[in-house]
VMD Tcl script that draws the C-alpha trace (Angstrom):
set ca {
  {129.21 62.44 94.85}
  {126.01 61.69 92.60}
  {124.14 59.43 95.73}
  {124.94 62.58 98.06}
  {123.71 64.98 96.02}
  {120.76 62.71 95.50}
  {120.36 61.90 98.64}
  {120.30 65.61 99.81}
  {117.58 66.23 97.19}
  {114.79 63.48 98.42}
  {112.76 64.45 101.07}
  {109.85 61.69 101.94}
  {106.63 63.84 102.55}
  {104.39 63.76 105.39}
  {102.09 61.59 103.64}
  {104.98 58.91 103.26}
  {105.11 58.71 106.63}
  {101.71 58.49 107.59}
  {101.50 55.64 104.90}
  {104.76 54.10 106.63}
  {102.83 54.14 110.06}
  {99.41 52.88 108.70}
  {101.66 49.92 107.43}
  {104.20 49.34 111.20}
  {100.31 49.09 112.79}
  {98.96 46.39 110.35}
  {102.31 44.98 110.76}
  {102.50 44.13 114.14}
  {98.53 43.52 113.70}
  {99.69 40.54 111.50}
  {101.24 38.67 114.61}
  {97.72 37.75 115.74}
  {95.48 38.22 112.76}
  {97.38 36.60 109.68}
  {95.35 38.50 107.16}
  {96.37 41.90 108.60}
  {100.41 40.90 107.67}
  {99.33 40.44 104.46}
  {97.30 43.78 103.96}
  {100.69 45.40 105.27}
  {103.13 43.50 102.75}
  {100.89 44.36 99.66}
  {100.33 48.11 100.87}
  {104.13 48.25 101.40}
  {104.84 47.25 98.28}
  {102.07 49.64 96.49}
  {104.17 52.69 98.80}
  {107.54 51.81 97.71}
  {106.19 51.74 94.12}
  {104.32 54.64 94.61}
  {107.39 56.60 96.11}
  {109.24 55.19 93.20}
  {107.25 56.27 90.80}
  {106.93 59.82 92.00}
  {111.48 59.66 91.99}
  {111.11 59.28 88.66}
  {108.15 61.46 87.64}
  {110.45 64.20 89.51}
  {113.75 63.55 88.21}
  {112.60 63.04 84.39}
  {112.94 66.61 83.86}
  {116.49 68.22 84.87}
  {115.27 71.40 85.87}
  {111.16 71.33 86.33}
  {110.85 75.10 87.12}
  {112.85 77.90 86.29}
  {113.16 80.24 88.70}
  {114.32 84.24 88.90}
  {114.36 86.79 91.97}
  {114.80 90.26 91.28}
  {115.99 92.39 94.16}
  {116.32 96.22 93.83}
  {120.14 97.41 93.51}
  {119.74 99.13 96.67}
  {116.84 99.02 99.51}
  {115.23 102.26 101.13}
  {115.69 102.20 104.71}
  {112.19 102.51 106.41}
  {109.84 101.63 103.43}
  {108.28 98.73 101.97}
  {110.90 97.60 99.24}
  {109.47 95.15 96.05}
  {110.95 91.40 96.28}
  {109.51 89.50 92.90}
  {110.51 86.70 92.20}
  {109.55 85.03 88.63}
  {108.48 81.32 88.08}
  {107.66 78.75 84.74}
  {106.46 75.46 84.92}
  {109.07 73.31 82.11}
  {107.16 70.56 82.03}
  {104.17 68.89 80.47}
  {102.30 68.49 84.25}
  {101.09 70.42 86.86}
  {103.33 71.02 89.67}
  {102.86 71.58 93.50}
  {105.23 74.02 95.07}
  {106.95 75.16 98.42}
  {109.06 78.26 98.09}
  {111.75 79.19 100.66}
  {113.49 82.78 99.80}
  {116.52 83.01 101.94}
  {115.69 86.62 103.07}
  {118.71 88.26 105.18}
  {118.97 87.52 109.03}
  {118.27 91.19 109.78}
  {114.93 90.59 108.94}
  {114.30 87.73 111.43}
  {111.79 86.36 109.44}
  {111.89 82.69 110.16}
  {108.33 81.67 108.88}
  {108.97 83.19 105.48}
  {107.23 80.17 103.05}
  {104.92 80.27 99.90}
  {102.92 77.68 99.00}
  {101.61 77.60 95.34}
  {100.48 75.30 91.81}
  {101.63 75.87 88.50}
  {99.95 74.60 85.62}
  {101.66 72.90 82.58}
  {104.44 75.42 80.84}
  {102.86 78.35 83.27}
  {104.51 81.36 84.03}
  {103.80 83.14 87.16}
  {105.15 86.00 89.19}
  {105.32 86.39 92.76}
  {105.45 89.75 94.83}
  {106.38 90.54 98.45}
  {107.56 93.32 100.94}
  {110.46 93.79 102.94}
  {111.11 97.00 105.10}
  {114.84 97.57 106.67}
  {115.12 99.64 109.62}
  {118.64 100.00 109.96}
  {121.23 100.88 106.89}
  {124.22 98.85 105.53}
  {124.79 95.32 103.91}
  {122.04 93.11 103.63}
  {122.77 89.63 102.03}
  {120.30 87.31 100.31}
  {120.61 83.55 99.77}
  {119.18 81.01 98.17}
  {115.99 80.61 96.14}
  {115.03 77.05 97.58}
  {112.17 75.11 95.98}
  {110.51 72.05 97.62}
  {108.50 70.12 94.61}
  {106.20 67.64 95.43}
  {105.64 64.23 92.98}
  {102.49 62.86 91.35}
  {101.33 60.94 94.64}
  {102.36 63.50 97.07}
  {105.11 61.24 98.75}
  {108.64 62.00 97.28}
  {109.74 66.18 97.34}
  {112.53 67.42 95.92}
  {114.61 70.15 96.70}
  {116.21 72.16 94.23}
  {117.98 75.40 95.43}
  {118.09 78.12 92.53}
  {119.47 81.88 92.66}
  {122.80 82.68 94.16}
  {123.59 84.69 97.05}
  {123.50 88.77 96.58}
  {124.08 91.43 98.77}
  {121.64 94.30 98.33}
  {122.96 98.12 100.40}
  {120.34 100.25 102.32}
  {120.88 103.45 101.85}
  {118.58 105.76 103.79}
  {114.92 106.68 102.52}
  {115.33 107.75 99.28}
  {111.48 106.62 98.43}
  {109.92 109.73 100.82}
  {112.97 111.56 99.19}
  {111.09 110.80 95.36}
  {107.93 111.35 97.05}
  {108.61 114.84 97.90}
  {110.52 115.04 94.72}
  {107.39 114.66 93.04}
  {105.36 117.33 94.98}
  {107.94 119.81 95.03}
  {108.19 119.35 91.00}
  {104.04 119.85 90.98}
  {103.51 122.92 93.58}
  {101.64 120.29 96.07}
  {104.06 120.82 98.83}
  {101.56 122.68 100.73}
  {99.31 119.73 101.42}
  {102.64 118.67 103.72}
  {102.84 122.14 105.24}
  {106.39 122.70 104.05}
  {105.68 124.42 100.85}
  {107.63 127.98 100.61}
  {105.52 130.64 99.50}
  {106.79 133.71 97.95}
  {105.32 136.75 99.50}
  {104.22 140.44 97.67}
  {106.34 142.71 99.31}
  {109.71 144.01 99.16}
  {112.09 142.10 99.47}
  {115.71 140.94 98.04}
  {115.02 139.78 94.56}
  {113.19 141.36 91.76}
  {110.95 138.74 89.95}
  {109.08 140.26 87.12}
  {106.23 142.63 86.34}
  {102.75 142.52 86.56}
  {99.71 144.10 85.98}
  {97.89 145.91 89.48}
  {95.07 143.66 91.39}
  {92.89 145.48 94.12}
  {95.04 145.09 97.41}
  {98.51 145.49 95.43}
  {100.79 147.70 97.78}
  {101.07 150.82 96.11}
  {105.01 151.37 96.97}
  {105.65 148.73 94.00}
  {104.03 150.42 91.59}
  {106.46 150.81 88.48}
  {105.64 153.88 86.65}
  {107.63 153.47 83.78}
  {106.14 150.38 82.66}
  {102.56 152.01 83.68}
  {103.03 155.00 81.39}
  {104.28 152.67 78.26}
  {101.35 149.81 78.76}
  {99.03 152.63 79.49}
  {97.66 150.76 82.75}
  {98.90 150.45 86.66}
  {101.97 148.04 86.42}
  {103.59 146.73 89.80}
  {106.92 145.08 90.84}
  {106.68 141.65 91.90}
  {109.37 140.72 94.60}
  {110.17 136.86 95.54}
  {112.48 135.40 98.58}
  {115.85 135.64 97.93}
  {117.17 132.38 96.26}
  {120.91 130.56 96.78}
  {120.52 130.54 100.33}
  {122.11 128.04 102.82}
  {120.18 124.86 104.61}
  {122.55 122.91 106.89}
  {121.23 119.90 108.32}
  {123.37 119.22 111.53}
  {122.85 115.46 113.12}
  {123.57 114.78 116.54}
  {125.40 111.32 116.33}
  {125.62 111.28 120.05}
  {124.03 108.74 122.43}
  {120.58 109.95 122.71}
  {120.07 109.11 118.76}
  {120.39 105.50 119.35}
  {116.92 105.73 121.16}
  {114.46 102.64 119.14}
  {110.92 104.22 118.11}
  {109.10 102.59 115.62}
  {111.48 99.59 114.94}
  {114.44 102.87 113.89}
  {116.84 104.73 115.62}
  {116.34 108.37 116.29}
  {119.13 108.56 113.89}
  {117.53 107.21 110.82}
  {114.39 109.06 111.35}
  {116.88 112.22 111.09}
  {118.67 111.14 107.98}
  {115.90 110.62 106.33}
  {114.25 113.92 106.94}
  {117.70 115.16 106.25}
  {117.52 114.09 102.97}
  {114.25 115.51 101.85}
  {114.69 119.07 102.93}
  {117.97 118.74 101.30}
  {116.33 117.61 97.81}
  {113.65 120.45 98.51}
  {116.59 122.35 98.75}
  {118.31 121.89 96.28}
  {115.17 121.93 93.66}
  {113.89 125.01 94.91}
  {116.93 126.78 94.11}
  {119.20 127.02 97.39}
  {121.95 125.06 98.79}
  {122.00 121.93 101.02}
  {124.71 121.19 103.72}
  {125.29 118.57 105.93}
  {127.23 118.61 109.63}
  {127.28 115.48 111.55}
  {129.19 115.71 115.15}
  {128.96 114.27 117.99}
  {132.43 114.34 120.49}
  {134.16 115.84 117.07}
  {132.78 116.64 113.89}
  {132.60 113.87 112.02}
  {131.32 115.06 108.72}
  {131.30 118.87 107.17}
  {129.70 118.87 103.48}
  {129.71 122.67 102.47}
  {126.63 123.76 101.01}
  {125.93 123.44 97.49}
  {123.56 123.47 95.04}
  {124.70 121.41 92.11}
  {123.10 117.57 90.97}
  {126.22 115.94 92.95}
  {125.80 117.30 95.99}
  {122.82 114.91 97.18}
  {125.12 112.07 96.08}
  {127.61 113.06 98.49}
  {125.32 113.91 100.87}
  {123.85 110.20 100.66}
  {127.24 108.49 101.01}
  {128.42 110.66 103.55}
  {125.37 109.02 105.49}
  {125.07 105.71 104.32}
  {127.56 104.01 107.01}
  {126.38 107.15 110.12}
  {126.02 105.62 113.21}
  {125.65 106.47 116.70}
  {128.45 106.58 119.41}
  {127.60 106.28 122.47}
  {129.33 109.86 123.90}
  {128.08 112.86 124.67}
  {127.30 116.19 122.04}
  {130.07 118.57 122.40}
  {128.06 121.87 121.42}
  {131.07 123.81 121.89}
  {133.14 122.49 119.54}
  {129.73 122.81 116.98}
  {129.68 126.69 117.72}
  {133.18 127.29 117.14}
  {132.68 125.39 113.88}
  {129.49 127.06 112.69}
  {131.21 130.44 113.11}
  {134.33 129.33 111.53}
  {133.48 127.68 108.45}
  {130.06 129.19 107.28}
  {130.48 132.86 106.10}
  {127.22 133.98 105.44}
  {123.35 133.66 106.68}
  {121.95 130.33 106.87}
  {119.39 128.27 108.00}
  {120.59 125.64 110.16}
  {118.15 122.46 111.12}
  {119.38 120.71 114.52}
  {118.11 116.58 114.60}
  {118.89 115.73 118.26}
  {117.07 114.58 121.16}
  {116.89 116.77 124.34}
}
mol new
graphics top color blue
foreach p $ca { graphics top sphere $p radius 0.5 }
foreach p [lrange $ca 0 end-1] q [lrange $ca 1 end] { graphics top cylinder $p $q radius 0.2 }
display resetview
């Protein structure tokens, strides 16, 4: 058990080899020049105690380099997700590295290598970028390192990090993003912002004083005769209202643009006027449907109801039937009661 595991651990280098040619030429050199047999035997000998050397140089240290990859509990479908991966030299020489991260097969990245030198006892950390396109289970491997010896002609391969599968759940990074401008008023540079309007309408907000251009109909004389100056009414949207986003999950949404579905696109837009939503006051629902209606999340406005919305979409896929409308209507009009806004993601 020992020799195989050895054995699977010893890869000759590509300068081994070359050396191993240089010495099959002066070999078969040596059957008509008798010097040139000689030049071969001595520089065999100086490559198998080379390669020797460098066996031992690489296997005097259990574990050269320790090694640590941090992947994010879950990945954001659709964005660039952070992969680092954290490395220390153990031992009292520099070191010459090949890394192999065992990235999963969805990716089809085949060429995926790093090539790097650590000093004595360094630590370094390595960075790099992977973006899903489609949701569900994505599995990582092995963290396989390929260390070269002193002379360059013996590399070992140690394989480090187990297996671990990471979900992707649908974009919650844009759904931060707008998060974060929603929280700061900046919405507007996005053109979604909603902007509360003078005028009269549902709910009363406060009072203010009068500014030139002030509709006169809000004027509130009682609080003008006590402050002794023109006091108006200021009105804003109503708030608590309904946002239903309804997702076609027929066969049209399985349409590639971009390296996503139609679908995904959806979800994640889904999700951030949901959030907006939600922040802002109202209530976010969700309808998915396609031949039946597969999903119905009444809308709400309390801090679980974006976690159900996101696990009601993490496994949404396409079928490949057609939209029954009909069946939508009669479900609209039977299950919400009251005015809503309702935000169809289809393909026509």
């Amino acid at each position: 058990m020992f020799i195989k595991k050895f054995y699977k651990a010893i890869y000759p280098s590509d300068a081994f080899f070359f050396a191993l040619m240089l010495v099959v030429i002066l070999a078969v050199t040596g059957y008509f020049y008798d010097t040139f047999l000689l030049i071969a035997k001595l520089l065999l000998y100086m490559l198998l105690s080379l390669a020797i050397g460098d066996m031992i140089f690489l296997f005097s240290v259990k574990l050269p380099v320790s090694v640590k990859r941090v992947v994010p509990i879950r990945m954001s479908n659709g964005d660039d997700n952070e992969i680092k991966i954290f490395l220390k030299n153990n031992t009292r020489w520099p070191l010459h590295l090949q890394i192999i991260d065992e990235i999963p097969y969805q990716f089809q990245r085949r060429d995926f290598l790093i090539r790097l030198s650590l000093k004595a006892r360094q630590e370094k950390q390595i960075n790099y970028y992977l973006k899903p396109v489609r949701r569900g289970e994505y599995e990582f491997g092995h963290t396989i390192l390929f260390i070269q010896g002193i002379f360059h002609l013996i590399t070992r391969r140690i394989e480090m990090e187990q297996p671990v599968n990471v979900p992707v759940y649908p974009s919650f990074i844009q759904m931060r993003k707008y998060e974060l401008l929603t929280v700061n008023d900046q919405l507007y540079e996005t053109g979604i912002k909603k902007i509360r309007r003078l005028g009269h309408h549902a709910e009363f907000d406060h009072i203010r004083e009068y500014i030139k251009g002030d509709d006169y109909r809000t004027v509130n004389w009682k609080a003008t005769a006590r402050k002794g100056k023109i006091m108006v009414n200021q009105f804003q949207d109503e708030r608590a209202q309904e946002v239903y986003s309804i997702i076609d999950l027929g066969r049209v949404m399985q349409m590639p643009f971009g390296g996503m579905t139609l679908l995904d696109y959806s979800i994640n837009a889904a999700l951030v006027i949901s959030k907006i939503a939600i922040l802002k006051y109202d209530k976010a629902g969700l309808i998915t449907f396609s031949k039946k209606i597969d999903d119905f999340l009444p809308a709400e406005k309390n801090v679980r109801q974006m976690q159900k919305i996101f696990e009601a979409l993490y496994n949404t896929d396409t079928v490949f039937q057609e939209p029954d409308y009909e069946l939508l209507y009669i479900t609209i009009k039977r299950k919400i009661k009251q005015r809503s806004l309702l935000i169809l993601y289809t393909n026509f």
